[in-house]
C-alpha positions, -999 to +999 in steps of 0.1 A: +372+471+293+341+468+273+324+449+301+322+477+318+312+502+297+278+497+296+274+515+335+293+545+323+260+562+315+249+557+351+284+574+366+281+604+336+245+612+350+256+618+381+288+634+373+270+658+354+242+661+376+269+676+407+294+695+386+297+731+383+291+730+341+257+710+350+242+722+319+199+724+314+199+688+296+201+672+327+186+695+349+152+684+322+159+647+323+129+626+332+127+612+371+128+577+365+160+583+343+178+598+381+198+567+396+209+569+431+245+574+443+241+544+465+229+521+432+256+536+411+283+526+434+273+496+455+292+467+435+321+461+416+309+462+385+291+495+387+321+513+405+343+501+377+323+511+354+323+546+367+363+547+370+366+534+333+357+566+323+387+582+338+408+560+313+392+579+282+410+614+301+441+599+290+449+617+260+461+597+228+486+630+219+498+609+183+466+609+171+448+638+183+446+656+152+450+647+114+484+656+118+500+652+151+526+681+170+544+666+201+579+672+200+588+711+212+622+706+219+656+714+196+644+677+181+621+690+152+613+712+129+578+721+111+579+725+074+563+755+064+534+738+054+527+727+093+532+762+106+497+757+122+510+730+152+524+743+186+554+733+178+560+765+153+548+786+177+570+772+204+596+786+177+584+818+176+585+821+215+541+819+215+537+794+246+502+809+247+494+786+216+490+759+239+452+770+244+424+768+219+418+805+224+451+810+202+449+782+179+423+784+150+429+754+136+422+735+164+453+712+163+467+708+197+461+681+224+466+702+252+432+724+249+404+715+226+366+732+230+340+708+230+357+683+256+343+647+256+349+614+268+321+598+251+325+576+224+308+593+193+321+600+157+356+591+145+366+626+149+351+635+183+369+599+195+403+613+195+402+654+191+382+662+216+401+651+244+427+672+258+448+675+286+440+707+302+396+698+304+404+662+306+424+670+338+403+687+355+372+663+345+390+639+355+401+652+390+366+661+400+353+626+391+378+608+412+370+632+440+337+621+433+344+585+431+368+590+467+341+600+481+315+576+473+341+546+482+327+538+513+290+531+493+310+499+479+294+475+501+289+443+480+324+442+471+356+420+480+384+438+498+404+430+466+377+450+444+378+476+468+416+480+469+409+482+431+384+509+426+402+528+454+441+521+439+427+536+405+408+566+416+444+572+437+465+570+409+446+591+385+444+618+409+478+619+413+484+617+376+465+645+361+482+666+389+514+657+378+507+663+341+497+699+351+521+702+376+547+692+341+538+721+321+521+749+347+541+746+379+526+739+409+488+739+413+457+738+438+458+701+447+423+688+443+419+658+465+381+668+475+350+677+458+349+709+454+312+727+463+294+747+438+278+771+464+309+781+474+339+805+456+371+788+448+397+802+465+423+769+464+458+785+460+483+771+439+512+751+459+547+749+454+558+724+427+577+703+459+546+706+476+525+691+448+551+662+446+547+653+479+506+646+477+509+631+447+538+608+456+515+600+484+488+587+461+509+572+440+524+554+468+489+539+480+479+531+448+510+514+443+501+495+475+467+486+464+472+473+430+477+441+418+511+439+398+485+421+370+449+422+370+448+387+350+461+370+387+430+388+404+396+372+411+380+405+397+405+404+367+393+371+351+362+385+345+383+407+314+412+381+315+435+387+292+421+420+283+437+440+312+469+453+298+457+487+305+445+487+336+466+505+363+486+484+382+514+483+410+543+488+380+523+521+363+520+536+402+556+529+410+567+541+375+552+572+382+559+575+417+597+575+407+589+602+376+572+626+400+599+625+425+627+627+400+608+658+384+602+672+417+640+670+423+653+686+393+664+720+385+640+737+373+610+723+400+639+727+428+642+767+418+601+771+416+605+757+450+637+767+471+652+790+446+681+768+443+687+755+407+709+724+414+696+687+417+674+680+451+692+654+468+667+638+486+637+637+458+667+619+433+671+595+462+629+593+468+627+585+433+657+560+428+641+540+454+609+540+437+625+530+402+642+508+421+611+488+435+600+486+395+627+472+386+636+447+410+601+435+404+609+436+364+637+417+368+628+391+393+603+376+366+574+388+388+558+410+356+551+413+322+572+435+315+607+430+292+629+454+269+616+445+232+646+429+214+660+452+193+645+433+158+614+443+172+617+478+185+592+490+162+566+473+184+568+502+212+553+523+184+535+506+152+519+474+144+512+463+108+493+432+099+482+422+135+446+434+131+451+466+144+471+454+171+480+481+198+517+486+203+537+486+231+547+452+235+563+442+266+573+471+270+552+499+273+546+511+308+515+534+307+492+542+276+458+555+265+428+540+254+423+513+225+404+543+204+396+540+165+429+520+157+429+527+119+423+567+119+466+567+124+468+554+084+448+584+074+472+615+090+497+603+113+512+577+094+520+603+062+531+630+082+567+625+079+574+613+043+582+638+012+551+642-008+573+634-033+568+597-027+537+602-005+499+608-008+496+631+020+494+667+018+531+675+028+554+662+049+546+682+087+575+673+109+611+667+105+640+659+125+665+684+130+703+675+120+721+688+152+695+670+171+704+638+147+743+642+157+735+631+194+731+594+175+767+583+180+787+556+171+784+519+174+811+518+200+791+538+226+812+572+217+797+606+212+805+622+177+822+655+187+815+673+152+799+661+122+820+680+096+853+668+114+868+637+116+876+621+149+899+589+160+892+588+190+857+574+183+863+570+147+835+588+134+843+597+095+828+631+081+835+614+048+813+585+058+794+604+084+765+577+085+786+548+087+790+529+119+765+548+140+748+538+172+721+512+159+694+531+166+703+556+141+692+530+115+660+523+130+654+561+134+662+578+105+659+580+070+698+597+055+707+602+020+706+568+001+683+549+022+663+529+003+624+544+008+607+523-022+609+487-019+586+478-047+577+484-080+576+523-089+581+539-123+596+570-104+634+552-100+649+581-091+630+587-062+634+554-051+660+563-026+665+592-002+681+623-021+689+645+007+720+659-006+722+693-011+693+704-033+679+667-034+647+658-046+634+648-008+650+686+001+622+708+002+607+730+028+570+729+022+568+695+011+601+679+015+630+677+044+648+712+047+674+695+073+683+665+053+671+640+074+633+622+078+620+603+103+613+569+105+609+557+137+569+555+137+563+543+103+575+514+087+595+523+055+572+511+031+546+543+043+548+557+013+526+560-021+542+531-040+545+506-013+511+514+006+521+505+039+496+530+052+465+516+032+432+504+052+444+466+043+478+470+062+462+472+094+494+502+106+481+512+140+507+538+150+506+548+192+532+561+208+530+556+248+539+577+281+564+557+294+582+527+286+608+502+306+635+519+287+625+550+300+625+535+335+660+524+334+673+564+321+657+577+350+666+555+374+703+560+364+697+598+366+681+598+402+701+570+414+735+591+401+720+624+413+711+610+450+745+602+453+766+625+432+785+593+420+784+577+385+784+544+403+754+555+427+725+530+436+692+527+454+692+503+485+667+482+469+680+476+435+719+461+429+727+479+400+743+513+396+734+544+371+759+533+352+746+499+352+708+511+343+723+528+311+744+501+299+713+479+300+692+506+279+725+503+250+731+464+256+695+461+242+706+484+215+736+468+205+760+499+213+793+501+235+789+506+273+796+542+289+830+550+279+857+550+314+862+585+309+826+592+319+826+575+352+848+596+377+819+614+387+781+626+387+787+655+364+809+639+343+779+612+333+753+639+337+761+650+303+762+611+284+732+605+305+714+632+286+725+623+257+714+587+263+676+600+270+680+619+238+685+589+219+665+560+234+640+582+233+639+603+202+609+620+190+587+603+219+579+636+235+603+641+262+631+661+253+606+697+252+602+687+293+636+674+298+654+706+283+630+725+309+632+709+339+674+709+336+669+744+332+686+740+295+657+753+273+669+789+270+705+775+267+728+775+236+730+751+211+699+739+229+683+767+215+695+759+178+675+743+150+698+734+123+705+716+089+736+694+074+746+702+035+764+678+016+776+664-020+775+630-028+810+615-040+824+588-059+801+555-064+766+554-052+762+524-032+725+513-034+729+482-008+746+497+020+740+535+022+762+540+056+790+535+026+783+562+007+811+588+003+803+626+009+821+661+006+816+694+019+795+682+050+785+716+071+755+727+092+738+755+090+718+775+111+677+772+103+668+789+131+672+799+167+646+799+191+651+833+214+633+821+247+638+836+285+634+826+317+598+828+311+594+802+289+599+775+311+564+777+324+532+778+300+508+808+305+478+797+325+445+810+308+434+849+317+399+838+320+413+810+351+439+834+369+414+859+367+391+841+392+404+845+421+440+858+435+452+825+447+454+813+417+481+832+399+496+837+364+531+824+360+561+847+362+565+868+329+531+863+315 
């Protein structure tokens, strides 16, 4: 993208120059510094340039802050030294903390003052970019851009169907990541004149959807499936994995319909809180599309092998490689690659083996007992033993679902590999009263994370010093991600377990035993499969899993109309003693007594709280554009 970056200037100029916070800089500027619409779009090269800037509205939400809050659901907890991030005042029922007006510190990525997209100091690279001003930013300039299309006149129809495919999918995106957390919204598919008051109301969420599907589906159209086979793409060849392309637009074009067709979207918009039929079956069709394309060989994109996994999240060693692999869907900018060592990548280890300040986030244990067993069953109770999936509460981490491993850290994982003169601290003490049990600095649940770090991120090992290169990035959407909500639309759409889109041969069920093939865990159990509601429930579970701690399950709880449910509700922790001989090589061996959970805390939320307050200072503007309900 660097190519193009150099004409950004020319597109900010005139950006600013036409928008409603034109500010007395520019208004000043000198007269041969003015560059005409007609010279800023005419080409290519100068279009793109303008759209690149759209790509810096994509908010890098792991690495917005010095430590990072993006988990909301039942997942994680905060330790009491983290009570700053959103997600403690998610647990205290303040939704409002969401905006910068009720968060001193500063720490959220979905409102930050001082908005930019400009490349400046390390800081100002990744925390001042925020979803809420980078939305709307970025809505006007594609309006802008829509606009101005028919000025590219020295272009090929290829370059055009590029600029144009973009500027689409954008505007459909940043509507749908509004349309996520707020509900329906005005729909801003023109530019909007500053002589004029706004008076735009806000839509239903369905009728959101449908315009976005809309561009979503002619971007979708437009785009190449990989810029590197376009004439205009071997200019950056090799360099486009970014880019928007066919798979990102149809990847997103099944999301917003499979949104827009569950519960919670379906009440804002009918009333009625079941499953929309034909949105589920909109959206299988679009997943469908993806993945016929995936698995035809017609894309780049493959499910990492399992050795690898890591990849979708970290790379060490690799020069500040970004991550993602083959299979990251949809990311953010390449931004300031090492600033992840210095916050993000100390964030979840004790401080009694780490240099940070204290550990911010950790995983909650009832959230950790939807990791199930190898064999593909649920685990029905941790403190009780169970033969029908053979899940041992006297070995309760032994022979779980693979994933578990690569997840988390349990009592008696090995966390220092190398030399250290603090042995006893080597491994995980999370029994009752261990030394990594703490609830400022240490793990109050008796679990830490591990999915985003690599094990040796910690003060002996130095995994997370400048030399190791440990770029941590944790993406939108990924191909696993793809296949979970195929299953769900294609099973919903039908009401069958075994349901399928017309364009794709394989059923819901099918789509989720491909997720746990990858994993190494037993397919769907028969008992799951005589019908849509009796999968709904390992479906969920399976979304839970694959994709732990990525920032999904605060928006899945809420738009299955779960969030205010019990346990869902619950945060809790497991208490145990450690019994007979340690094992040091295999921890999953290791013998426990007295396993229980108990209750850290319970969140009380109502109905309300499946929408985030919209800002006074915006509903205040104009009728049309009204608060949500309870707020």
């Amino acid at each position: 993208m660097k190519k193009y970056f150099k004409v950004i200037f020319i597109s900010t100029v005139i950006w600013s120059s036409t928008s409603l916070l034109s500010c007395k800089k520019y208004l000043d500027k000198e007269e041969q510094s003015n560059v005409s619409s007609k010279e800023a779009f005419k080409n290519f090269i100068n279009f793109q340039g303008y759209t690149e800037e759209l790509y810096s509205c994509v908010v890098n939400f792991s690495n917005n802050y010095w430590t990072n809050s993006w988990n909301w659901g039942e997942d994680e907890m905060t330790s009491t030294a983290g009570n700053y991030h959103f997600v403690h005042k998610i647990d205290n029922g303040n939704f409002w903390g969401w905006q910068r007006e009720s968060d001193g510190w500063g720490s959220g990525w979905m409102d930050q003052g001082d908005f930019t997209t400009i490349n400046g100091d390390v800081f100002a690279n990744r925390a001042f970019r925020d979803l809420w001003s980078a939305a709307w930013f970025g809505l006007r300039k594609v309006s802008l851009g829509l606009e101005n299309i028919d000025k590219l006149t020295e272009a090929t129809s290829e370059e055009k169907n590029l600029i144009k495919g973009q500027l689409l999918f954008f505007r459909g995106w940043f509507h749908h990541r509004l349309m996520e957390y707020f509900g329906g919204m005005p729909y801003i598919n023109y530019v909007l004149p500053s002589d004029e008051k706004l008076r735009l109301p806000r839509l239903s969420y369905h009728a959101c959807a449908d315009l976005a599907a809309a561009d979503f589906r002619e971007a979708a159209n437009l785009l190449p499936i990989d810029w590197d086979n376009t004439t205009a793409g071997k200019r950056t060849l090799g360099k486009n994995q970014l880019r928007i392309n066919k798979i990102m637009a149809l990847a997103y074009l099944g999301k917003n319909y499979l949104w827009a067709g569950s519960p919670l979207m379906n009440f804002q918009s009918t009333g009625n809180k079941t499953y929309h039929t034909d949105y589920c079956k909109k959206a299988a069709q679009a997943f469908g599309e993806l993945l016929s394309l995936v698995e035809s060989g017609q894309t780049n994109y493959a499910l990492v092998p399992m050795a690898n996994i890591h990849l979708n999240f970290y790379t060490t060693g690799q020069n500040w490689a970004m991550p993602g692999s083959t299979e990251a869907i949809f990311r953010g900018p390449y931004i300031d690659a090492w600033v992840s060592n210095y916050g993000t990548s100390k964030q979840y280890i004790p401080l009694v083996v780490s240099d940070g300040d204290a550990l911010k986030f950790i995983p909650t244990a009832n959230y950790v007992d939807y990791y199930g067993m190898k064999n593909g069953l649920p685990i029905k109770d941790i403190t009780q033993s169970d033969a029908e999936s053979g899940y041992n509460a006297e070995y309760p981490w032994k022979d779980r679902d693979p994933r578990f491993y690569k997840d988390i850290i349990f009592d008696g994982t090995k966390v220092v590999q190398g030399n250290t003169q603090d042995e006893k601290n080597r491994y995980a003490n999370l029994y009752s009263n261990g030394s990594y049990r703490d609830i400022q600095s240490g793990s109050q649940t008796g679990y830490v994370l591990r999915k985003f770090v690599p094990i040796t991120a910690n003060k002996y090992d130095q995994a997370y010093n400048y030399g190791s290169n440990l770029h941590i990035y944790v993406p939108y959407m990924r191909l696993s991600d793809v296949y979970l909500m195929y299953a769900e639309s294609a099973m919903m759409a039908s009401n069958s377990a075994t349901g399928k889109a017309d364009n794709y041969g394989k059923t819901a069920v099918d789509a989720i035993n491909i997720v746990r093939d990858r994993a190494g865990v037993g397919h769907v159990d028969a008992k799951f499969l005589g019908s849509a509601n009796a999968l709904l429930p390992e479906l969920r579970r399976e979304r839970a899993v694959e994709l732990a701690f990525e920032g999904h399950r605060f928006n899945d709880l809420r738009r299955w109309l779960l969030l205010t449910e019990s346990p869902y509700t619950l945060k809790k922790s497991v208490v145990f003693d450690r019994a007979g001989t340690f094992n040091t090589v295999d921890p999953s061996q290791n013998r426990v007594v007295n396993i229980k959970e108990n209750v850290l805390l319970e969140r009380k939320f109502t109905s309300k709280h499946y929408w985030l307050p919209l800002k006074v200072r915006d509903v205040n503007m104009y009728p049309e554009f009204y608060q949500n309900p309870g707020w």
